[in-house]
N, C-alpha and C positions, 0 to 999 in steps of 0.2 A: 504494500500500500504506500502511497507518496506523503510524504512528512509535510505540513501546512505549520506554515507561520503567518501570525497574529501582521500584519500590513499596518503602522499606525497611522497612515494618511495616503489619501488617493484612490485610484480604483479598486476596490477590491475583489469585485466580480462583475459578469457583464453578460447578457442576451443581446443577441439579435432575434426579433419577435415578429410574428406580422399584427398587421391591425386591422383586417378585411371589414368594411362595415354588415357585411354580413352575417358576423359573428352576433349580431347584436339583432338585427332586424330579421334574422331568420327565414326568410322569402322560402317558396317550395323549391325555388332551383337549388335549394343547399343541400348537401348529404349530413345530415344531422350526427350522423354517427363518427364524420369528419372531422366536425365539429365540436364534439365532447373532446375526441383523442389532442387535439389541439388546445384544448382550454386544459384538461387533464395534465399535459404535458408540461403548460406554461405553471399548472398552479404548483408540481411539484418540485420547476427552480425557483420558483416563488417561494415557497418552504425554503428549500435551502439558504436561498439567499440571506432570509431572516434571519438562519443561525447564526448567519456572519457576523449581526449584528453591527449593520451599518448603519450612519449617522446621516445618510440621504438618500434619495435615488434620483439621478440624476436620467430624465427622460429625454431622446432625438429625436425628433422627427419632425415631418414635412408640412407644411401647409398646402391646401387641396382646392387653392381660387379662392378660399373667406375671406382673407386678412390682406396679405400682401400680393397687391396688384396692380393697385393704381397709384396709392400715396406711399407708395417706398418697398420696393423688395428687397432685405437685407438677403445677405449670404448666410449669415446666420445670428439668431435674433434668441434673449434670455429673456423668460416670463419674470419677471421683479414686482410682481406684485403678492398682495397676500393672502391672493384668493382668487380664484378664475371658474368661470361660470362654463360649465360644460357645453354639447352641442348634443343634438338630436336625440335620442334616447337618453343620452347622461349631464342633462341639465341638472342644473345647482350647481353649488359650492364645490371646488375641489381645491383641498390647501396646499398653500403653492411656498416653498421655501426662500420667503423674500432677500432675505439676511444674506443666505447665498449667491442668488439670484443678480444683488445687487454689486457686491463684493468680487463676483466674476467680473466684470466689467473691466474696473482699473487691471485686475491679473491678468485677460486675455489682451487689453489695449498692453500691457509692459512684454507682452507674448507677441506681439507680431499681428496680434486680431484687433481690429476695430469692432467689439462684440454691441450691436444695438440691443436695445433693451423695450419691452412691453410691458405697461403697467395695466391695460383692459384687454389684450386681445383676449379671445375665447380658447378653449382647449376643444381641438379637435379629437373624435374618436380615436385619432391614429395613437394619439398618448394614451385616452382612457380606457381602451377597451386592454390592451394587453396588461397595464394597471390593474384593472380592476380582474382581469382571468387570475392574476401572479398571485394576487391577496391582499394586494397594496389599497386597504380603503380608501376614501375618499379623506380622514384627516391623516393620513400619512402623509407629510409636504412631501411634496414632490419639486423637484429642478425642472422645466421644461424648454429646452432648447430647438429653435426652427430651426430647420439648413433648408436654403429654398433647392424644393427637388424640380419643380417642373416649370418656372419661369425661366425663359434663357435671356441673357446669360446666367445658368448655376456654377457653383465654385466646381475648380476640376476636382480627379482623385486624389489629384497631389497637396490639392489646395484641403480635403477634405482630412486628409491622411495627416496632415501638418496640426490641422486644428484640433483633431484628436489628444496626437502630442502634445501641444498647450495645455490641454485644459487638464490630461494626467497633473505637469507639471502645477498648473494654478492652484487644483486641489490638494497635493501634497502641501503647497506655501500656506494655503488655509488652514493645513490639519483636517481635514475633513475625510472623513472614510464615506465612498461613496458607489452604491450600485448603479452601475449607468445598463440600460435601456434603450438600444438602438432600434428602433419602431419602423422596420417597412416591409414590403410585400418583396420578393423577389417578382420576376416577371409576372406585368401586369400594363393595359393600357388602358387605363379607364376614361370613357365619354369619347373615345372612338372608335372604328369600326374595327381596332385590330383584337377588340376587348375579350375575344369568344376563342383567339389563340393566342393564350400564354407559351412563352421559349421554353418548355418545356428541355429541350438539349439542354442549351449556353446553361440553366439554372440546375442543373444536374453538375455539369463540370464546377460550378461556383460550388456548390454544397460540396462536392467532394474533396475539392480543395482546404475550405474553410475546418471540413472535420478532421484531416488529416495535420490539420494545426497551419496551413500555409496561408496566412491574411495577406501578408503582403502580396498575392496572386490579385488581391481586388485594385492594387495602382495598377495595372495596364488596360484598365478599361478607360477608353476617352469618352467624352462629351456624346461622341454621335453613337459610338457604339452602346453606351447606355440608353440610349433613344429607341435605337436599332431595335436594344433586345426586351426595351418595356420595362428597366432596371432602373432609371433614373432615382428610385427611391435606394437604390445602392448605396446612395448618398451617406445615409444615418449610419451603413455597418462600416463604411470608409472609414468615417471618424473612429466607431469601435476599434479601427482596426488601430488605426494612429495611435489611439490608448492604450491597448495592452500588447501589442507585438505580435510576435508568432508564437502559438501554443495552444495544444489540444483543446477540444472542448471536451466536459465532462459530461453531456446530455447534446445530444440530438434528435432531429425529427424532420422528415420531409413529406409532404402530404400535400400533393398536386390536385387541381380543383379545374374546372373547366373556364376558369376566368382570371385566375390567380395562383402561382406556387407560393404555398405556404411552408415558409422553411424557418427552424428553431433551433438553434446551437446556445449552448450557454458556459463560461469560462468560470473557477474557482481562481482566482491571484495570489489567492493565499496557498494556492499548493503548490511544491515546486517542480520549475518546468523538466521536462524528462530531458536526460541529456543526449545531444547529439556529436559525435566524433568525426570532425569534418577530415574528409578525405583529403583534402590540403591545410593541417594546423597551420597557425601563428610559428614562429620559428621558438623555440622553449630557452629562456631567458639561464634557467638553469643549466644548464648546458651549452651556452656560448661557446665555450672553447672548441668541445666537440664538433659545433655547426661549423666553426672556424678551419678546423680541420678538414672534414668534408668538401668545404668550399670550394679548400685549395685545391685540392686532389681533382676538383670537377673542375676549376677554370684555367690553373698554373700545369701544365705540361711538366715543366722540369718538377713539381712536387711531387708530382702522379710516380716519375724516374726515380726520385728521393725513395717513394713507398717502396716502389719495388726491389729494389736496393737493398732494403732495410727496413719492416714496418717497427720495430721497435724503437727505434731511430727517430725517425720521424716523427713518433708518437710521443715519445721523451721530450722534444719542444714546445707540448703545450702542456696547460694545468689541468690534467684530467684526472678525474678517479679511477679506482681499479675495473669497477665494469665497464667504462667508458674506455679507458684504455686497452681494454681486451676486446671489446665489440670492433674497435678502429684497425687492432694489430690482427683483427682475422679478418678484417674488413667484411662482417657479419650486418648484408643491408638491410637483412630482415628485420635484424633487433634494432642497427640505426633509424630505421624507419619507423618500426611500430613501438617498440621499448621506449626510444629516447627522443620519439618523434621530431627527429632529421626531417625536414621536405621533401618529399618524393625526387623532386626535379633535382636535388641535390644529390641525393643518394645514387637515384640512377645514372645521371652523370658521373660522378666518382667513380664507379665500378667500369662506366664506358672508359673514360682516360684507362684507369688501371690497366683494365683488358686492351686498351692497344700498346702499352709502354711494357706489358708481359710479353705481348706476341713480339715486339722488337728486342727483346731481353734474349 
């Protein structure tokens, strides 16, 4: 099982959720049974989430033509009030974490954001429905953050991915432990003709990637090609992505719909990431001398001559240890390479010189 530590500020866990309004209005075109497993799903990271016991949750998501149209479309826009009146099924009250809300603002403008701010807009379904599946009542404050998804111009991936970054960063300098909530549909084109064929493919490759821990897969999608694939609301997992990096989810779920893929991955920060052994390490600081040796052998001809001559020799001019010095005087690239992780490029070069300053010996 993987060992979790307690995160004293910043993200400490994270969904990407959808927020179909049909979760709510229930029409006959839905498969209700689609329905439950989806809400099912969200309410048991919902649970989870709790135990973390975080100090916010901070919600993404898009604006859908209400708010930002005519008199101003930010990139991305923070609720700073201390209370916001829901929409269409979840009218009333929903309390909103003003303190926070307002306090991002100077963090993300010393960030690189120019973050606008709302003190009346409405909360769209797209925040409260998956709020309210997770368990998150209506007085739990909630963060709520716009990124405009569908007026152009929207921020790119890179633009999205950066601002994720900040706002880890902003929340860490607040002290605040905080569940962020990336709120959107994967392919979907709502209010036009393309609406009845979801990219059922491209969101198949997206989800596979995302489960397999690779976020950064979501920067190469550009402007048109999120248009393309009806992803434009990719927008809200962009930023997710920006926040927590690359790393497995702990829950998933994909449940494709005749209008909409519905997809749910959710991340723990508090556990630690599994480790991966890059087939080309850092060069190991610990072993300088060794790489130093190596080097030579691969790029100086006459040292390569020196080895063969003499590996004991040769090996006497640096400050090595005993197993370092024995791996070099058997010139053993296995061990240089995976034991004392030498560079590949290193290693196999060295043994290339060796082997033609033998064949001339």
């Amino acid at each position: 099982m993987k060992s979790t530590k307690r995160k004293p500020a910043g993200i400490v866990a994270a969904a990407a959720v959808p927020h179909a309004p049909q979760f709510l209005s229930l029409p006959d075109t839905e498969d209700l049974e689609q329905v439950a497993r989806v809400k099912a799903k969200l309410g048991e990271i919902g649970a989870a989430f709790r135990a973390q016991e975080p100090d916010t949750i901070v919600v993404i998501s898009n604006d859908h033509g209400d708010h930002f149209v005519t008199h101003g479309v930010p990139a991305f826009c923070v609720h700073a009030g201390a209370s916001a009146d829901g929409m269409h099924k979840h009218r009333g009250d929903w309390k909103v974490d003003s303190e926070l809300g307002y306090a991002l603002v100077p963090e993300m403008s010393a960030l690189g954001f120019d973050l606008a701010f709302t003190l009346g807009a409405q909360l769209p379904t797209a925040f409260t429905i998956p709020y309210e599946f997770m368990g998150f009542g209506r007085e739990t404050p909630m963060t709520p953050i716009f990124v405009n998804a569908y007026m152009p111009p929207q921020p790119s991936a890179a633009r999205c991915h950066a601002f994720g970054q900040a706002l880890e960063r902003a929340l860490c300098h607040l002290g605040r432990r905080a569940v962020l909530l990336a709120s959107g549909g994967l392919s979907h084109y709502p209010g036009t003709k393309h609406y009845p064929h979801p990219d059922l493919e491209t969101d198949k490759e997206i989800f596979r990637r995302l489960e397999a821990g690779d976020l950064q897969h979501l920067m190469g999608f550009s402007e048109r090609e999120m248009d393309r694939t009806g992803n434009v609301e990719l927008r809200a997992i962009q930023i997710l992505a920006g926040a927590i990096g690359d790393r497995k989810p702990f829950a998933s779920q994909l449940e494709p719909s005749w209008h909409h893929i519905y997809a749910t991955l959710a991340w723990n920060l508090e556990t630690e990431v599994e480790p991966y052994e890059l087939i080309y390490p850092p060069l190991p600081a610990q072993h300088g001398q060794l790489v130093e040796a190596v080097l030579r052998l691969r790029t100086r001809p006459e040292d390569a001559k020196r080895f063969v001559a003499d590996p004991a020799a040769y090996a006497a001019t640096f400050r090595l240890a005993d197993d370092e010095r024995a791996a070099l005087v058997a010139l053993d690239l296995e061990a240089l390479r995976d034991r004392f992780h030498i560079h590949a490029l290193l290693t196999s070069g060295a043994g290339m010189q060796v082997g033609m300053q033998r064949a001339k010996s």
